[in-house]
C-alpha positions as CSV (number, residue, x, y, z in Angstrom):
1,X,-56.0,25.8,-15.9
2,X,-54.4,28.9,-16.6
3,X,-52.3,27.1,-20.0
4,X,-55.8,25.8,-21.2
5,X,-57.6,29.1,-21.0
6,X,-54.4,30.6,-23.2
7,X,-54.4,27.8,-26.0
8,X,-57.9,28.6,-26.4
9,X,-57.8,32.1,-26.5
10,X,-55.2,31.3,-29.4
11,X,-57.8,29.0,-31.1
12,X,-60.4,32.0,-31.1
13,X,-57.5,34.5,-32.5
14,X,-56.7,31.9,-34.9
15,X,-59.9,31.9,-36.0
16,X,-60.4,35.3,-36.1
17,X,-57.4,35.7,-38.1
18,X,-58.9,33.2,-40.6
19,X,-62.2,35.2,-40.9
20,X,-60.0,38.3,-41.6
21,X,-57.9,36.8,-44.4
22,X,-61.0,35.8,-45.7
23,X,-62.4,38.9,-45.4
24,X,-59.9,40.4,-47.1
25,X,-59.6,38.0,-50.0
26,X,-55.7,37.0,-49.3
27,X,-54.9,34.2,-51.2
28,X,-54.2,30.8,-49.1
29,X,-51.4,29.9,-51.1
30,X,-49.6,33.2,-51.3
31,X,-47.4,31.9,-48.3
32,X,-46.3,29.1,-45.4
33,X,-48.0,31.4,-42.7
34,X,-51.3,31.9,-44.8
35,X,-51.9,28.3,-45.5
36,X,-51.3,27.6,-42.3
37,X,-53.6,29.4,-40.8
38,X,-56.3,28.5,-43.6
39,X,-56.0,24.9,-43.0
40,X,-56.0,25.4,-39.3
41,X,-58.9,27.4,-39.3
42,X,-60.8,25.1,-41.0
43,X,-59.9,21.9,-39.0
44,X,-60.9,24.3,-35.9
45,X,-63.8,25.5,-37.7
46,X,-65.3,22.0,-38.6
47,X,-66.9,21.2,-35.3
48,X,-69.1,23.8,-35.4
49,X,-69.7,23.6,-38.4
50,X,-70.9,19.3,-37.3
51,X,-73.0,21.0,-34.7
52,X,-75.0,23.8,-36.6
53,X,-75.5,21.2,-39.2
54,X,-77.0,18.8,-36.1
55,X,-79.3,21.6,-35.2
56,X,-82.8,20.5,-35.6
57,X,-84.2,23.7,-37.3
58,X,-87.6,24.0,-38.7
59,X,-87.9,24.5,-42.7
60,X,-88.7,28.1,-41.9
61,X,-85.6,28.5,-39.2
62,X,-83.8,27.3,-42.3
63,X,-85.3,29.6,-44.5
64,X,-83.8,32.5,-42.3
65,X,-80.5,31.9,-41.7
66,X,-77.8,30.2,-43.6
67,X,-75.7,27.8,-41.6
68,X,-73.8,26.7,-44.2
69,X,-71.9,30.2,-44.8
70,X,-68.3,30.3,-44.3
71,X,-69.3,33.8,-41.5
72,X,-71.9,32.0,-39.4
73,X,-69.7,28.7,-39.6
74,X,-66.5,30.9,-38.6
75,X,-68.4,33.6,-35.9
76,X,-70.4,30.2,-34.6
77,X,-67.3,28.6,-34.2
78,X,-65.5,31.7,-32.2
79,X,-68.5,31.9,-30.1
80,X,-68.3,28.1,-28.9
81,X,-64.8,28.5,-28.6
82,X,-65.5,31.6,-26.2
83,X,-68.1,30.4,-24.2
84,X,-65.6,27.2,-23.2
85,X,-63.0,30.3,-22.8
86,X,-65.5,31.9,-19.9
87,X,-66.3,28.3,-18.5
88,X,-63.0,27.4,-17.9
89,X,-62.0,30.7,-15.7
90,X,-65.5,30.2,-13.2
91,X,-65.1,29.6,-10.0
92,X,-61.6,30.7,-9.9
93,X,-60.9,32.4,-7.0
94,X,-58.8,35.6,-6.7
């Protein structure tokens, strides 16, 4: 259990990372490492993204937030990813 909970904690960082490159406007081409982590943000990124999109939101709830930014996509995605983090360490005992 203890291996699963670490490869997601690397998905959220990864993720994190992505949002920061973003952030900072760093070029996905400019090396092996950035396009990396680009493209693997984005293929871990893209379920979320399936399930906001799923959502059923009223025209006004649509009106209010946009799901289809690349930040609520990324910080939607982080917080899934998270919340599996915190279910997959309950009930462990000491």
């Amino acid at each position: 259990m203890g291996l699963i909970r670490t490869v997601v904690a690397f998905v959220i960082l990864v993720i994190l990372f992505h949002v920061g490159m973003y952030y900072f406007d760093v070029d996905q081409g400019t090396n092996g490492m950035t396009d990396a982590l680009y493209s693997l943000g984005r293929l871990l990124e893209s379920p979320a993204a399936a399930l906001v999109n799923a959502l059923p939101l009223s025209p006004e709830q649509r009106n209010n937030y946009d799901t289809s930014g690349f930040y609520f996509t990324a910080f939607a995605a982080a917080g899934v990813y998270f919340i599996i983090f915190l279910l997959l360490g309950v009930g462990r005992r000491s």
